[in-house]
OpenMM code with the backbone's topology and positions (N, CA, C; nanometers):
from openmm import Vec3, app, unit

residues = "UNK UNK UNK UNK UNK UNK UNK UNK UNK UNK UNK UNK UNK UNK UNK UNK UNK UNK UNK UNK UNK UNK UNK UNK UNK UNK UNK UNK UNK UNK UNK UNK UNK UNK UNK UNK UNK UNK UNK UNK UNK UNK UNK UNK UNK UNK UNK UNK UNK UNK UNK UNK UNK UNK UNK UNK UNK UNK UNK UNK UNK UNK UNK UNK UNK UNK UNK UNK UNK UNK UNK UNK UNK UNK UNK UNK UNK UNK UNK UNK UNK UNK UNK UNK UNK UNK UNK UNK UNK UNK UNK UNK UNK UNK UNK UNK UNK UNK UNK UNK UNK UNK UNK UNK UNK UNK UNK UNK UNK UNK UNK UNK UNK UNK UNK UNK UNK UNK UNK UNK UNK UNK UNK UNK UNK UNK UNK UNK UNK UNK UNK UNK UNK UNK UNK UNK UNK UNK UNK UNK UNK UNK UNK UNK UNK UNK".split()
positions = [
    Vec3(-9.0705, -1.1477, 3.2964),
    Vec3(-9.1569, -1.2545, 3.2515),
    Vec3(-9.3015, -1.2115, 3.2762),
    Vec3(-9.3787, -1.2385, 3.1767),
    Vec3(-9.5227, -1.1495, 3.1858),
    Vec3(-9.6126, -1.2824, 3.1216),
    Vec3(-9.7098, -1.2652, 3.1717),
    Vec3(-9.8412, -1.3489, 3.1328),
    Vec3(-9.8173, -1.3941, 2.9673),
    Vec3(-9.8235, -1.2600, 2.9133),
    Vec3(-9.8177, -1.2735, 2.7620),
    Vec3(-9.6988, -1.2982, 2.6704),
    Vec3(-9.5691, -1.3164, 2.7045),
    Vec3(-9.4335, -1.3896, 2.7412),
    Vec3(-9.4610, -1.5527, 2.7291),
    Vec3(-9.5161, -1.5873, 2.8060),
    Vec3(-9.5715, -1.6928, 2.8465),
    Vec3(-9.6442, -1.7873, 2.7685),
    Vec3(-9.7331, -1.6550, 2.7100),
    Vec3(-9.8284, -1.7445, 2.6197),
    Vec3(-9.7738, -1.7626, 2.4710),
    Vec3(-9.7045, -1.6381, 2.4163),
    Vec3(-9.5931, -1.6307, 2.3149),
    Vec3(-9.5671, -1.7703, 2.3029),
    Vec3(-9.4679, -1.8083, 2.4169),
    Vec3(-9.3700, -1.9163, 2.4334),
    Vec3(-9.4369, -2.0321, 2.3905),
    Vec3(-9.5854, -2.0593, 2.4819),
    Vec3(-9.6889, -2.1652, 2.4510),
    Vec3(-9.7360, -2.2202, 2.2776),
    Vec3(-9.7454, -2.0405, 2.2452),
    Vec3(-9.7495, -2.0882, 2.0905),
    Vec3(-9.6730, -2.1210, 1.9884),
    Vec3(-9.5579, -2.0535, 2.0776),
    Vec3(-9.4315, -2.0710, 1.9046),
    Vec3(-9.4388, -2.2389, 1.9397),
    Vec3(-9.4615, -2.2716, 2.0858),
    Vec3(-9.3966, -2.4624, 2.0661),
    Vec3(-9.5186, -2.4943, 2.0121),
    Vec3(-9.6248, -2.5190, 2.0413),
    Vec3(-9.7355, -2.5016, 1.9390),
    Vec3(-9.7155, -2.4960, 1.8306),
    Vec3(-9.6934, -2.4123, 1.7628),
    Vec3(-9.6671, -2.3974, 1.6099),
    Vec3(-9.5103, -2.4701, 1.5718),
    Vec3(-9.4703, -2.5150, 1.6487),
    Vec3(-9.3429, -2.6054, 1.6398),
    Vec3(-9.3763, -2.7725, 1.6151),
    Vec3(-9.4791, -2.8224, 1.6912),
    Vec3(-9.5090, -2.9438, 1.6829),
    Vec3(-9.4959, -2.9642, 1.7931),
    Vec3(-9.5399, -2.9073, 1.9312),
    Vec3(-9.5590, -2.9102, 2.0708),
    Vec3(-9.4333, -3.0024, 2.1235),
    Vec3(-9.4444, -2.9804, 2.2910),
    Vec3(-9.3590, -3.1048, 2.3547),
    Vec3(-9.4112, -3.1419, 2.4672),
    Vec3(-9.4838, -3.2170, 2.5031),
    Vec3(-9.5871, -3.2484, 2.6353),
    Vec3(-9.4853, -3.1685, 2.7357),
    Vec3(-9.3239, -3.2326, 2.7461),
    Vec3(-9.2891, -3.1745, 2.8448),
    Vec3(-9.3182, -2.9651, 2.8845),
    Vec3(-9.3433, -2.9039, 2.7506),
    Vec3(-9.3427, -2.8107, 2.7726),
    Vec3(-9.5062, -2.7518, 2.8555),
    Vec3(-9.5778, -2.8555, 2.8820),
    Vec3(-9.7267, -2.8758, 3.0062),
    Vec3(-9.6287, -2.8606, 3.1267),
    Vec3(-9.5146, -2.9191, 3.1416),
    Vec3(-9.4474, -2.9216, 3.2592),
    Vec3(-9.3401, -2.8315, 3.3332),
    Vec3(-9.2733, -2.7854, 3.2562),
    Vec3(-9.1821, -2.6535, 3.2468),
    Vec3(-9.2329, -2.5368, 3.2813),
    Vec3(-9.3047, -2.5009, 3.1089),
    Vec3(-9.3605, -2.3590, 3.1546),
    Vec3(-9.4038, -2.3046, 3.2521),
    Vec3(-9.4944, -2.4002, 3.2842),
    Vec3(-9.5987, -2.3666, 3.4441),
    Vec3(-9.5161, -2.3857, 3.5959),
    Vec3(-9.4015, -2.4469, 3.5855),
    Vec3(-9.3129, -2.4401, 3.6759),
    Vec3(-9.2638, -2.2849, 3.7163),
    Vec3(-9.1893, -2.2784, 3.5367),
    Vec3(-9.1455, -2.1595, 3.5761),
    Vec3(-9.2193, -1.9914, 3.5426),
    Vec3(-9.3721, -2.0020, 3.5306),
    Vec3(-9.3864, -1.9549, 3.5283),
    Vec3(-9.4866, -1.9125, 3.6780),
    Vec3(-9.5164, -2.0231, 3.7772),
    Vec3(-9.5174, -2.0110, 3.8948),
    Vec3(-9.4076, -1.9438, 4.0294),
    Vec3(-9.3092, -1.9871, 3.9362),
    Vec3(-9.2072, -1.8660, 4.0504),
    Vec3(-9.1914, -1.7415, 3.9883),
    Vec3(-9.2822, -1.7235, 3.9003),
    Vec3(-9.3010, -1.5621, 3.8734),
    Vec3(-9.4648, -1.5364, 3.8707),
    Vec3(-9.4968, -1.6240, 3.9573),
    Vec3(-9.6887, -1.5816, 4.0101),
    Vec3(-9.7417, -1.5888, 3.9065),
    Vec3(-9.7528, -1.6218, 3.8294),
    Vec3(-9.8454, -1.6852, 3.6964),
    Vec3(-9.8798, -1.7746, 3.7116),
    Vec3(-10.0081, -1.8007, 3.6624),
    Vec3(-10.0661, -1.9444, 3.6619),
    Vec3(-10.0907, -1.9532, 3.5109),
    Vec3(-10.0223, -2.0657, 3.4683),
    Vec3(-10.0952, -2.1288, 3.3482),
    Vec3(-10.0975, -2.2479, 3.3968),
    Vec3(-10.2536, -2.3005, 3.3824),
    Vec3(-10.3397, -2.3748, 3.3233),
    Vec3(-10.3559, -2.5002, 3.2627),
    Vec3(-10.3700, -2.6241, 3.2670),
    Vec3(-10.3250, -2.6850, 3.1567),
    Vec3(-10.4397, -2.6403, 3.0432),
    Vec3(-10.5444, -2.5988, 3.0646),
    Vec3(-10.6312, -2.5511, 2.9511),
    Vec3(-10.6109, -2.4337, 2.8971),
    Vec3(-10.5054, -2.3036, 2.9074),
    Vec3(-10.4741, -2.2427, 2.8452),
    Vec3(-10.3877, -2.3274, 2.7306),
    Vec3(-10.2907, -2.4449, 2.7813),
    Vec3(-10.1976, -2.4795, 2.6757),
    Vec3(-10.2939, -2.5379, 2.5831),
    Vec3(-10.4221, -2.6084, 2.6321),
    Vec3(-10.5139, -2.6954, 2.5587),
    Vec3(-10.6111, -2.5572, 2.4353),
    Vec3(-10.6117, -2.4409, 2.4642),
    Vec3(-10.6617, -2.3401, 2.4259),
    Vec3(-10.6427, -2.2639, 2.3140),
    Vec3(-10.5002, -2.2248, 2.3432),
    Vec3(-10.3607, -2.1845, 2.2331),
    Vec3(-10.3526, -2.3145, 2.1637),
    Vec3(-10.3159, -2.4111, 2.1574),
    Vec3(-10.2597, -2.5102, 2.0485),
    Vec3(-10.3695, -2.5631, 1.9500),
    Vec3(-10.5632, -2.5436, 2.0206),
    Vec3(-10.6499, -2.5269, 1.9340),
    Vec3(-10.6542, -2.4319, 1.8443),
    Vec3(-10.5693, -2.3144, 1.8518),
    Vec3(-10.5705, -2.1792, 1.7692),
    Vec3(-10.4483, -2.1621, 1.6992),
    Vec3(-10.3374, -2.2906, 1.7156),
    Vec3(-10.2186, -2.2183, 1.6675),
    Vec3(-10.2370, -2.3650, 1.5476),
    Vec3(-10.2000, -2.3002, 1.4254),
    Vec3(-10.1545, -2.3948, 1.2813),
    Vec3(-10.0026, -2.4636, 1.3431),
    Vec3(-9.9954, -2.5716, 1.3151),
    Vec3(-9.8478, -2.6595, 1.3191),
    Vec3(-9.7842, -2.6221, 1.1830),
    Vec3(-9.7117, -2.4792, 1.2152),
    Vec3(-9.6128, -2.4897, 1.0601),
    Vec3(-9.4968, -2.5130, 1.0346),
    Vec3(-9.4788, -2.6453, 1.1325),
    Vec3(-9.3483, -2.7061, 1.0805),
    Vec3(-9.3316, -2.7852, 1.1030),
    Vec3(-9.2626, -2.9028, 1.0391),
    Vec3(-9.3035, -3.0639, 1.0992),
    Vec3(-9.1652, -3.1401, 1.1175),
    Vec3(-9.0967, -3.1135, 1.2047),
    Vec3(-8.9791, -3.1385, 1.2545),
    Vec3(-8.9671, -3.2755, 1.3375),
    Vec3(-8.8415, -3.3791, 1.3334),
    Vec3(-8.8409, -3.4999, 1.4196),
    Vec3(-8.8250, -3.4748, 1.5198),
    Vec3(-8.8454, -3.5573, 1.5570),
    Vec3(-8.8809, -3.7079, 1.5641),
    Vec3(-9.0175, -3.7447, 1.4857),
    Vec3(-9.1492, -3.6816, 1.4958),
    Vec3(-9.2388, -3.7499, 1.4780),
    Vec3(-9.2561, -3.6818, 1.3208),
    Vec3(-9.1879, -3.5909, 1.2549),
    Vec3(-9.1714, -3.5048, 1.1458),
    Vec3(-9.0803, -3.5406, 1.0722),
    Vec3(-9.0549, -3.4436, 0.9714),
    Vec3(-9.0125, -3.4724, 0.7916),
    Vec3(-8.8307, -3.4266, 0.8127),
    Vec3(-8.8564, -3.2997, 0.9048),
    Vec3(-8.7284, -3.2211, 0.8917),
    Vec3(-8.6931, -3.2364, 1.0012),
    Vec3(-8.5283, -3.2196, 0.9849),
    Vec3(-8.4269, -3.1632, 1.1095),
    Vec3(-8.4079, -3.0343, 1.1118),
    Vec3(-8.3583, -3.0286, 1.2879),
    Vec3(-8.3843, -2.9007, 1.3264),
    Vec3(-8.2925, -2.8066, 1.2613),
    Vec3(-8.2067, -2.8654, 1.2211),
    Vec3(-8.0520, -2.7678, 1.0893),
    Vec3(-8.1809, -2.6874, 0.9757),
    Vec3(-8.2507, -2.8407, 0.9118),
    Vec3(-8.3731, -2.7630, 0.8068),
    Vec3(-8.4226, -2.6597, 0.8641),
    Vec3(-8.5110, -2.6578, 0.9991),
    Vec3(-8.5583, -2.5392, 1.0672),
    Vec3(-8.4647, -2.4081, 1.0741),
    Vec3(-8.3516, -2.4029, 1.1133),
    Vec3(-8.2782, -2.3114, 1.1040),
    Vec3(-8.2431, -2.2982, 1.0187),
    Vec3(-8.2357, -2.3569, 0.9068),
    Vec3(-8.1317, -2.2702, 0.7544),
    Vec3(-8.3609, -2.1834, 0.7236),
    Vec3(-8.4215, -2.2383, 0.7520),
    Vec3(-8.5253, -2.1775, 0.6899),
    Vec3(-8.5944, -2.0548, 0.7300),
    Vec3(-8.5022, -2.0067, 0.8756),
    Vec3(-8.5324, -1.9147, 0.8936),
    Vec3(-8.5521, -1.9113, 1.0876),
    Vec3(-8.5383, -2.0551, 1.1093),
    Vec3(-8.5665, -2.0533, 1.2732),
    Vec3(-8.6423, -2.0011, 1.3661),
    Vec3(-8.6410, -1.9805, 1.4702),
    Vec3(-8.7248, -1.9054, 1.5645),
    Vec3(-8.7622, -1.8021, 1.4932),
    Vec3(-8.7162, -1.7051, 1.4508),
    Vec3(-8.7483, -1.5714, 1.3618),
    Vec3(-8.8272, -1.5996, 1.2618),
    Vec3(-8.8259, -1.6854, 1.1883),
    Vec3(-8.8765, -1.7387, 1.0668),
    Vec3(-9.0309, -1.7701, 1.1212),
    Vec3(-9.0113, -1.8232, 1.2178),
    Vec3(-9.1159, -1.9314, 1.2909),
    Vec3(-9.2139, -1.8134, 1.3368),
    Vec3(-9.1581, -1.7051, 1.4119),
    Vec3(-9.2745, -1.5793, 1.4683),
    Vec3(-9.3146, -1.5123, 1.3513),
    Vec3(-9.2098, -1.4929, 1.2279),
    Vec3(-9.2551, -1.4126, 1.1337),
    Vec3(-9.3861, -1.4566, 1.0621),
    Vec3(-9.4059, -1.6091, 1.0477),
    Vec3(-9.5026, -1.7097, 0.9966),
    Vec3(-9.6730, -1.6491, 1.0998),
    Vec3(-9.6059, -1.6511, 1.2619),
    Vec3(-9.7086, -1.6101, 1.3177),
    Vec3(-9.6765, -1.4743, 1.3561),
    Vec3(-9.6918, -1.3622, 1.2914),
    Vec3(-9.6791, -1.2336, 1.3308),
    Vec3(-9.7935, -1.1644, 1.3290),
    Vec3(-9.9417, -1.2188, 1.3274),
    Vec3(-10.0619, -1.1744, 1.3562),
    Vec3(-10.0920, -1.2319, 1.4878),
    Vec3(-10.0553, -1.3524, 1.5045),
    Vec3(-10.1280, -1.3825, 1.6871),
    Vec3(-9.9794, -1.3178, 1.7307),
    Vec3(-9.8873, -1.2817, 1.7475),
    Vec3(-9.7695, -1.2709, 1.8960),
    Vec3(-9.8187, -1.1662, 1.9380),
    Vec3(-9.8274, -1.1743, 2.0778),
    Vec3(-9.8827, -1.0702, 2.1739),
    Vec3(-9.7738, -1.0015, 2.2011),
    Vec3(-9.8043, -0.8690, 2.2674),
    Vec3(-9.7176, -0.7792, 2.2693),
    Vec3(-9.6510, -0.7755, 2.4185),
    Vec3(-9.5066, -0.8136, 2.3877),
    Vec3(-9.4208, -0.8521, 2.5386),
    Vec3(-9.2899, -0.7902, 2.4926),
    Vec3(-9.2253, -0.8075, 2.5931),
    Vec3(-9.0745, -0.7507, 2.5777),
    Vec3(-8.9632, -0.8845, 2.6281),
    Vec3(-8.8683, -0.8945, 2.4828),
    Vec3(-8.7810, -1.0430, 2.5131),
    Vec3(-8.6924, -0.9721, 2.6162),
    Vec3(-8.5789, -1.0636, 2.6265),
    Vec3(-8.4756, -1.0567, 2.6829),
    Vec3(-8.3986, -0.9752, 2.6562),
    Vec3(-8.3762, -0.9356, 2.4961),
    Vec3(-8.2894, -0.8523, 2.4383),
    Vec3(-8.3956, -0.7140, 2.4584),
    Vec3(-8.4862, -0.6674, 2.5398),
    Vec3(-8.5439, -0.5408, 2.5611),
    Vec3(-8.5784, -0.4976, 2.4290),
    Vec3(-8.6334, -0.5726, 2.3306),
    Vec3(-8.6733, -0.5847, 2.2164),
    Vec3(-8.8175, -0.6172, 2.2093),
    Vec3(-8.9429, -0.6043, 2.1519),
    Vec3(-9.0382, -0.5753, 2.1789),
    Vec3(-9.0739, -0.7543, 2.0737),
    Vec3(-9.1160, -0.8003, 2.0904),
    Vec3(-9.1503, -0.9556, 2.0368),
    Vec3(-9.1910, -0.9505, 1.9200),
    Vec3(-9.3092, -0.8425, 1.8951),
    Vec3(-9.3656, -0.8248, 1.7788),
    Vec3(-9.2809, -0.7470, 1.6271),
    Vec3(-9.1465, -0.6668, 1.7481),
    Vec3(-9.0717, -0.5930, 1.6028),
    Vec3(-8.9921, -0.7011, 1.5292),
    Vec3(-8.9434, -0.8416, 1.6558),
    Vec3(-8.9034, -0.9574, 1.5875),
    Vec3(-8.9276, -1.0010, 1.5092),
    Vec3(-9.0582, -1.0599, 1.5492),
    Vec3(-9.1760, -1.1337, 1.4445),
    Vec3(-9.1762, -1.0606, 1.2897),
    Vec3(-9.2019, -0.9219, 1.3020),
    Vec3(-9.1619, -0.8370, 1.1817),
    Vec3(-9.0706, -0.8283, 1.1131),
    Vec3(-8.9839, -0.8821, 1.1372),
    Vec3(-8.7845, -0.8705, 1.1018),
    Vec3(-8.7822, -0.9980, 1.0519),
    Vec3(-8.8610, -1.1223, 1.0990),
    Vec3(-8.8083, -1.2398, 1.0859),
    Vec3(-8.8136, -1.2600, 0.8978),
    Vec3(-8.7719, -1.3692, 0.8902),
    Vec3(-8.7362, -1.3991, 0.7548),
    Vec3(-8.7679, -1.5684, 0.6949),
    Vec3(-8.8772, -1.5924, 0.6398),
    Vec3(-8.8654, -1.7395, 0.6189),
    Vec3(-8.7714, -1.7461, 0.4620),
    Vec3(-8.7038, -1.8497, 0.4690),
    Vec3(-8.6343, -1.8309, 0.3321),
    Vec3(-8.6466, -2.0346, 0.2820),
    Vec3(-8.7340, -2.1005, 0.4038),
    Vec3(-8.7742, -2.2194, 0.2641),
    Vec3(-8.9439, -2.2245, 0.2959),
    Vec3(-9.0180, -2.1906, 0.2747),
    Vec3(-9.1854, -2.1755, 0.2517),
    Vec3(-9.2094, -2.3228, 0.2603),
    Vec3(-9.1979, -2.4126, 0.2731),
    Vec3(-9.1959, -2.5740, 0.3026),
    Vec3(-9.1617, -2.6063, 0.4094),
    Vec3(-9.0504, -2.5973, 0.4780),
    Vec3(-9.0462, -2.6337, 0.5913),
    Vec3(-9.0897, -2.5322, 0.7372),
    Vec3(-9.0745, -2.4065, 0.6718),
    Vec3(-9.1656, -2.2960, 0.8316),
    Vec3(-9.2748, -2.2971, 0.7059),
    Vec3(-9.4011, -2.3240, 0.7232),
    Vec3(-9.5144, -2.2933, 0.6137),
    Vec3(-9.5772, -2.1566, 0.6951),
    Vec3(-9.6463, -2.0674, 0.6069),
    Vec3(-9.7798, -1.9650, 0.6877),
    Vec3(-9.9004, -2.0099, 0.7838),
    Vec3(-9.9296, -1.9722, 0.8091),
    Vec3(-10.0707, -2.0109, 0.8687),
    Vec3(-10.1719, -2.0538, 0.8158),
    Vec3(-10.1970, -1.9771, 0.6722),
    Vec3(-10.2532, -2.0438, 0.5827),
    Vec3(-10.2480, -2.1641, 0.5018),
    Vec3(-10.1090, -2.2440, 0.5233),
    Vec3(-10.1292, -2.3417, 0.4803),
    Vec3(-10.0196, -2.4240, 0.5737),
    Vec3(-10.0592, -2.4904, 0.6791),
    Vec3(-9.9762, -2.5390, 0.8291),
    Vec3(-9.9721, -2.6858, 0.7292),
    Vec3(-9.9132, -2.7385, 0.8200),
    Vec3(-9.9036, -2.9108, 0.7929),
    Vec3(-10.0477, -2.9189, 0.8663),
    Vec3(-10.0962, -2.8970, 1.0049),
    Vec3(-10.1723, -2.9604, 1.0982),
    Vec3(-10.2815, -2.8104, 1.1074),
    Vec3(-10.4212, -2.8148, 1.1190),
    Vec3(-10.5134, -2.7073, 1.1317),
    Vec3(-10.4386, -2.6543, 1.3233),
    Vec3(-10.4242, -2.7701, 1.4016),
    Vec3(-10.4076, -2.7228, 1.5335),
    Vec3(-10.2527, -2.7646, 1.5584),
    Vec3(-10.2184, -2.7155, 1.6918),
    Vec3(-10.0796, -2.7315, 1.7462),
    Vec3(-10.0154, -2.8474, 1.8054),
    Vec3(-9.9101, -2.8761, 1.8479),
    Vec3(-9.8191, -2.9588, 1.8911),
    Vec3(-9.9339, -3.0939, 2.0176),
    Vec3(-9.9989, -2.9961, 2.0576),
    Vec3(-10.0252, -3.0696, 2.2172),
    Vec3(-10.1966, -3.0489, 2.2401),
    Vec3(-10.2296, -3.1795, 2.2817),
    Vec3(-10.3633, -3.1251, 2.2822),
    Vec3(-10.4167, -3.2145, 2.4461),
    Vec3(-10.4860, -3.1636, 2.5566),
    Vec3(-10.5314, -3.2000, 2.6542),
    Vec3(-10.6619, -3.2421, 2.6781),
    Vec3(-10.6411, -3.3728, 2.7298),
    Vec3(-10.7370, -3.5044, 2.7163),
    Vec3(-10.7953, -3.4682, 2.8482),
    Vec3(-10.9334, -3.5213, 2.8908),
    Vec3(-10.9948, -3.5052, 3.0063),
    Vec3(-11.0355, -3.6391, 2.9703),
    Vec3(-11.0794, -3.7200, 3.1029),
    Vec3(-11.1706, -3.8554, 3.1384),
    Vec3(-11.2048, -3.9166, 3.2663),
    Vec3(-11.2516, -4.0300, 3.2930),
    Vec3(-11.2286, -4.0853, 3.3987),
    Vec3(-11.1268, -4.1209, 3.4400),
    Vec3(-11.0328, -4.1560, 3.3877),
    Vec3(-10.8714, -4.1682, 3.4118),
    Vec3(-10.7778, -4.0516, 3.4064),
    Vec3(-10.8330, -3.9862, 3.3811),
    Vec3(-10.7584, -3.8265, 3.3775),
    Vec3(-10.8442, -3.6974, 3.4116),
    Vec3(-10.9033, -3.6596, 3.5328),
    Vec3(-11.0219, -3.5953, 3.5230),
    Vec3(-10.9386, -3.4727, 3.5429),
    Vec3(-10.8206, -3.4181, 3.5605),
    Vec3(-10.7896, -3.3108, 3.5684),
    Vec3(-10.7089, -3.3026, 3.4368),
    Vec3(-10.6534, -3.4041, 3.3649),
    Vec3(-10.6356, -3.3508, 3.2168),
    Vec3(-10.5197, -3.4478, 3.1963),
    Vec3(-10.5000, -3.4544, 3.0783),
    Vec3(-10.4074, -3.5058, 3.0704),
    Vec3(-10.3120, -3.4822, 2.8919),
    Vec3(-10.2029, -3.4813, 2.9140),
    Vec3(-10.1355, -3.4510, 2.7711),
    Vec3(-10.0908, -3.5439, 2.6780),
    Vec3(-10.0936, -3.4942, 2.5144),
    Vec3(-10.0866, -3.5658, 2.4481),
    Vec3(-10.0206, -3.5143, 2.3191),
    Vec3(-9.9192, -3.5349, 2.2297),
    Vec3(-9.8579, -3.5111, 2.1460),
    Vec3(-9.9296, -3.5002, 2.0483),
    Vec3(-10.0360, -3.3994, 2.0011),
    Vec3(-10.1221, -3.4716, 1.8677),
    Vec3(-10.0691, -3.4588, 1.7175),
    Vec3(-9.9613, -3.3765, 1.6959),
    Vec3(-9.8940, -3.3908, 1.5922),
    Vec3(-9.8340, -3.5208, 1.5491),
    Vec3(-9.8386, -3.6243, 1.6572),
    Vec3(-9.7213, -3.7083, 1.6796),
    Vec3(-9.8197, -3.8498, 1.6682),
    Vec3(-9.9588, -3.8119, 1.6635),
    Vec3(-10.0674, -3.9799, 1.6160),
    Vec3(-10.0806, -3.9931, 1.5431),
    Vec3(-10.1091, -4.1090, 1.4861),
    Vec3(-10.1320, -4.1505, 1.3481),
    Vec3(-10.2632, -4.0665, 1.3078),
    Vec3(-10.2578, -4.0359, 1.1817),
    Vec3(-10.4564, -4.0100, 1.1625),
    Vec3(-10.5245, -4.0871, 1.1599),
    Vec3(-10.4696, -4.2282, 1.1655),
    Vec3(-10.5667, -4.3004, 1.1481),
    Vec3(-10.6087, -4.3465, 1.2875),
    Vec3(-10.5576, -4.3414, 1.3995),
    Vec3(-10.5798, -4.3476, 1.5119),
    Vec3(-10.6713, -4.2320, 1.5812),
    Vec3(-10.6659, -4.1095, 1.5055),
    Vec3(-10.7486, -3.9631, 1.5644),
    Vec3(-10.8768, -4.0219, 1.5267),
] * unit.nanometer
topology = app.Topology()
chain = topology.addChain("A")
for resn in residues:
    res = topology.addResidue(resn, chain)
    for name in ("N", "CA", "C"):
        topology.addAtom(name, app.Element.getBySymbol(name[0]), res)
């Protein structure tokens, strides 16, 4: 597990349509492997990552749609200019993935160039009620409420 592993992970959910819980997870487990993320790295990445896919609950498609369209693979292949260079599980290099992957419905994994959302899943609020931050689903508000 490596820094840039990490941040991978941050973006594909990002480019998934975020999951607040994943503010809570990652940084768990990426503390028992001496990493620190941030909640402003997640707030950082999801300003830079396109939402290209708009999956429920708060979305169009089910996750079956996501997978017949190409799935996780589909999903890195969409972002195969930002994935940083790490090594998965399968001792497979992330980026030869991303290269391999395959979108096969252009509507439901979209490119980067044309996302449902300009930014990602999750976006982190600062205030007087939250001065160290706080999370928020932004795929998941109304626009007319943004």
């Amino acid at each position: 597990m490596t820094k840039n592993a990490f941040k991978n992970a941050i973006m594909l959910d990002m480019a998934l349509g975020g999951s607040t819980n994943t503010a809570l997870h990652l940084p768990a487990i990426a503390h028992e492997a001496g990493i620190a993320l941030p909640l402003t790295l997640f707030d950082r990445i999801s300003r830079s990552t396109p939402h290209i896919t708009d999956l429920l609950p708060s979305g169009e498609y089910f996750m079956e749609d996501f997978e017949y369209a190409g799935g996780v693979m589909g999903a890195l292949k969409a972002l195969e200019d930002k994935v940083l260079n790490a090594k998965t599980i399968s001792g497979k290099d992330i980026s030869t993935l991303a290269k391999n992957g395959q979108i096969c419905d252009p509507e439901v994994i979209r490119g980067t160039d044309n996302p449902f959302h300009a930014e990602g899943g999750i976006a982190v609020l600062k205030g007087n009620i939250a001065p160290a931050g706080s999370v928020v689903k932004q795929t998941a508000v109304a626009d007319k409420v943004k």
